[in-house]
C-alpha positions as a printed Julia matrix, in Angstrom:
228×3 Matrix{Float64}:
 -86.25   -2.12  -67.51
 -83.98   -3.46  -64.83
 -83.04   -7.06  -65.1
 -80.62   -8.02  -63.01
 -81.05  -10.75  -60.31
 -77.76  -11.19  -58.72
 -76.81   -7.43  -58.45
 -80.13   -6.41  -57.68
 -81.36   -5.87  -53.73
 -82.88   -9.06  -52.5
 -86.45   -7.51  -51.7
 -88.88   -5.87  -53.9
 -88.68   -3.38  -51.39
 -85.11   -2.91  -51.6
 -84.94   -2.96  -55.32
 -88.13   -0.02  -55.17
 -85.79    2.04  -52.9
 -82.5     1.86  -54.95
 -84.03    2.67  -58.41
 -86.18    5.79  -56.81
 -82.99    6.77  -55.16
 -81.1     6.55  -59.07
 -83.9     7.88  -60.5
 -83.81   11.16  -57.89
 -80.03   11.63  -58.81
 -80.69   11.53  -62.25
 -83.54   14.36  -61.76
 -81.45   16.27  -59.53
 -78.27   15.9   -61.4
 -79.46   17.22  -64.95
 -77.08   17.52  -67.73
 -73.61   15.9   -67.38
 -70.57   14.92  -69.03
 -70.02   11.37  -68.43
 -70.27    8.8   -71.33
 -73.32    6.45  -71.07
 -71.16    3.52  -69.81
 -69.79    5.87  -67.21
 -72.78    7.37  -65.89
 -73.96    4.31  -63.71
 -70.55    4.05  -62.01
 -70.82    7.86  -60.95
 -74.33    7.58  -59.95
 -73.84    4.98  -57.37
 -71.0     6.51  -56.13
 -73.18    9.97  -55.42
 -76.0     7.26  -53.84
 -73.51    6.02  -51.68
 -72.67    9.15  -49.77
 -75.16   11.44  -51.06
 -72.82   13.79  -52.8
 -73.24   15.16  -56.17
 -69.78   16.8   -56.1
 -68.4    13.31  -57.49
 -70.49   14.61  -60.73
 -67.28   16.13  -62.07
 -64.58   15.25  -59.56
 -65.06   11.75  -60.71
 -63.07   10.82  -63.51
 -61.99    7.67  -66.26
 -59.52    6.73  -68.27
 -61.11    6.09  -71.78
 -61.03    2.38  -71.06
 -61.73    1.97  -67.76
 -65.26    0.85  -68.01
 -64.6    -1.73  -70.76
 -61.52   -3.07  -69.3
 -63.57   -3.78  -65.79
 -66.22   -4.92  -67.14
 -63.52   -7.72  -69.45
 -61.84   -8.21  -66.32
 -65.28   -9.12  -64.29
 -66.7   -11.03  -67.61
 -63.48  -13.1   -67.8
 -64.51  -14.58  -64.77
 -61.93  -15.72  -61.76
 -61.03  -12.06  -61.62
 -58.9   -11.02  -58.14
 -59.78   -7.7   -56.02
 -56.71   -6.68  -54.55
 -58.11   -3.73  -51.95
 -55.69   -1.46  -49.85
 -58.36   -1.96  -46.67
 -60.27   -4.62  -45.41
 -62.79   -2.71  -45.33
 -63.45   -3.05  -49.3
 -63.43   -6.86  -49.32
 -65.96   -6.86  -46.44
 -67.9    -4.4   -48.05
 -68.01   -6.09  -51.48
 -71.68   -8.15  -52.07
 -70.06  -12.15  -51.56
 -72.82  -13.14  -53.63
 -72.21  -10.81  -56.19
 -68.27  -11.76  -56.17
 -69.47  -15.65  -56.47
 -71.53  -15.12  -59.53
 -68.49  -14.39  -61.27
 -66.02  -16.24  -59.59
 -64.29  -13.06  -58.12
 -61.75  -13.32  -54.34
 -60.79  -10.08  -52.79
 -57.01  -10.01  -51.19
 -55.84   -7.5   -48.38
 -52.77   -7.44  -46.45
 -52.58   -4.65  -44.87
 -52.59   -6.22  -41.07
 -50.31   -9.62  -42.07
 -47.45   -9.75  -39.33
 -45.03   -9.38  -42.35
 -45.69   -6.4   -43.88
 -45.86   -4.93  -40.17
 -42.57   -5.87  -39.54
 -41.06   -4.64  -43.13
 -42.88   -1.69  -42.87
 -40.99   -1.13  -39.51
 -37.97   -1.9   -40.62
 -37.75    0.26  -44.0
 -39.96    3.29  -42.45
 -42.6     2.99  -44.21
 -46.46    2.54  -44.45
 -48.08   -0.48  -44.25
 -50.12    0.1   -47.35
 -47.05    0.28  -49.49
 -45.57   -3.18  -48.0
 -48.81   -4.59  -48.82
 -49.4    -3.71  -52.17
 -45.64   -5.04  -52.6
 -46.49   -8.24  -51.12
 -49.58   -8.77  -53.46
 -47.28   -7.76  -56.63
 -44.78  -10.43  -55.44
 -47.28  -12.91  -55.41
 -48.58  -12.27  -58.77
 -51.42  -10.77  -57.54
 -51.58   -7.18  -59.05
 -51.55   -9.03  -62.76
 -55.03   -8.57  -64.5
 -56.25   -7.64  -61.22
 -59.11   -5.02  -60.65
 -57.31   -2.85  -57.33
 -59.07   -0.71  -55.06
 -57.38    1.69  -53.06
 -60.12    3.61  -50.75
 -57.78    4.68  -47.77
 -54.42    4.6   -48.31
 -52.71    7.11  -50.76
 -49.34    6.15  -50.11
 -50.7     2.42  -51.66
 -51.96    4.28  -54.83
 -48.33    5.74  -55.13
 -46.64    2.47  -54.79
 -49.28    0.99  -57.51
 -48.25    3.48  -59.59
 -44.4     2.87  -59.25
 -44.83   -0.47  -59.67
 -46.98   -0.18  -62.68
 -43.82    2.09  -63.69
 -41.02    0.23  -62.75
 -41.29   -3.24  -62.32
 -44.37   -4.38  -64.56
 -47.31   -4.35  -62.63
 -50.37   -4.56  -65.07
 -53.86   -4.74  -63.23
 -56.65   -4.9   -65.54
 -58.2    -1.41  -63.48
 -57.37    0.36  -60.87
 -59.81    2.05  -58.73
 -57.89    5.27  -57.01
 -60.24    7.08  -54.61
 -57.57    7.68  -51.21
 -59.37   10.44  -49.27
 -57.6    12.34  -47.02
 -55.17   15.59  -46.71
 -51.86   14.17  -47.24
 -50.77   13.07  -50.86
 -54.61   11.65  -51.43
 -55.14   14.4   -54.3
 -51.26   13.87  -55.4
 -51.81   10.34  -55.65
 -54.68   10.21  -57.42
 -53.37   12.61  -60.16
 -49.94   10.36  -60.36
 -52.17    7.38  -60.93
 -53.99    9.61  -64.02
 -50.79   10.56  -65.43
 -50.42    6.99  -66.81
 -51.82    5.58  -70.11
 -50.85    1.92  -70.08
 -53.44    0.89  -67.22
 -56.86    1.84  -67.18
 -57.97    3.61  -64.17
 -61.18    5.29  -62.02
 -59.95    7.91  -59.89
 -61.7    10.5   -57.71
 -59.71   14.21  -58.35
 -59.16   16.15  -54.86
 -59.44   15.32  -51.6
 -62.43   13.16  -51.17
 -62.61    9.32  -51.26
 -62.95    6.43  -49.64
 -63.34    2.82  -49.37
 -67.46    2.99  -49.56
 -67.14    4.72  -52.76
 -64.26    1.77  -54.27
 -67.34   -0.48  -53.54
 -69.83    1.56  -54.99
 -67.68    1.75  -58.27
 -67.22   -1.81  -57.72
 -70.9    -3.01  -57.41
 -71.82   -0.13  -60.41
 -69.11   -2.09  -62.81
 -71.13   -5.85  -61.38
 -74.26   -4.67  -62.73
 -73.29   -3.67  -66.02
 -71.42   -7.2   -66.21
 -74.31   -8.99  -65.27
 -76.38   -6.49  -67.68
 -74.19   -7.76  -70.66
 -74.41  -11.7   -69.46
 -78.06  -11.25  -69.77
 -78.47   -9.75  -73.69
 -77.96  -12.91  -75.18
 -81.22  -14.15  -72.78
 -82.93  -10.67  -73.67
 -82.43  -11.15  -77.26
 -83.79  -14.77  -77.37
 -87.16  -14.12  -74.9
């Protein structure tokens, strides 16, 4: 029975679509290995881009699910994103009902300019300026483009502090992408949703995203199940 209002499609037709499109994944996918909390985050990834390979490449730290879904729950919750591209493609609806603001810097003048002057990526000076503004704390980060912004999550996780409530790791590309997704595995003391290989991208950050939204809303809406 599907319940949801706010991270449901807006039209019947729209909502018809989606669950036939789930429902197809699940026939087609079978058997798998992903706990039941898990399961809905990998399935919309595979509906966004129509690949069942992220059956298996896909993978969670034990609490990953649970701390996104405290993180979205808590309310006021920050997405910190490597790319515009995730903020834009986040539902603004869906961030309003629970309070949520999405943060990129990845085109601000400054972290051009420092990323000139200490040769390096733009990515990295950007995910520096959001730790230095408190940003990264208790934050749910989603890095869909840039690997060498997972690596500098990671090393600031590691060496000065940084504890987001979830990071997100799905870099695609050929250069460091797999290498930075496996350094961001490596660590116990944040939870994290990473993507194993090659493949990624920022769709897919939003499809975990929107996945984690609708089980939050899901577990706002027991206490109203409960009591109809």
């Amino acid at each position: 029975m599907h319940n949801n209002v706010v991270t449901e499609q807006l039209t019947a037709a729209g909502r018809a679509i989606e669950h036939d499109s789930f429902a197809i994944i699940d026939a087609e996918v079978g058997r798998h290995d992903y706990r039941p909390e898990q399961w809905p985050v990998v399935r919309r990834m595979i509906h966004a881009n129509a690949d069942f390979e992220f059956n298996g490449l896909t993978d969670f730290h034990r609490d990953a699910v649970a701390a996104g879904l405290e993180a979205i729950l808590a309310g006021g919750t920050r997405v910190v994103a490597d790319v515009e591209m995730i903020c834009v493609g986040l539902s603004a609806s869906r961030l309003a009902h629970f309070g949520m603001s999405t943060h990129q810097f990845i085109s601000d003048a400054d972290v051009i300019a420092q990323a000139k002057a200490e040769e390096t990526t733009r990515a990295v000076q950007a995910m520096r300026k959001a730790h230095r503004q408190g940003l990264l704390d208790r934050a749910i980060v989603g890095i869909g483009n840039a690997p060498t912004a997972l690596i500098e999550v990671v090393r600031l996780i590691r060496e000065e502090g940084a504890r987001p409530a979830l990071v997100i790791g799905m870099p695609v590309g050929f250069v460091s992408a797999a290498e930075s997704k496996d350094l961001m595995a490596e660590l116990d003391e944040v939870p994290w949703i990473v993507i194993r290989g090659r493949k990624g991208g920022s769709t897919l950050v939003v499809a975990a995203i929107h996945a984690l939204l609708g089980l939050a809303e899901a577990r706002q809406r027991e206490p109203q199940a409960l009591t109809a």
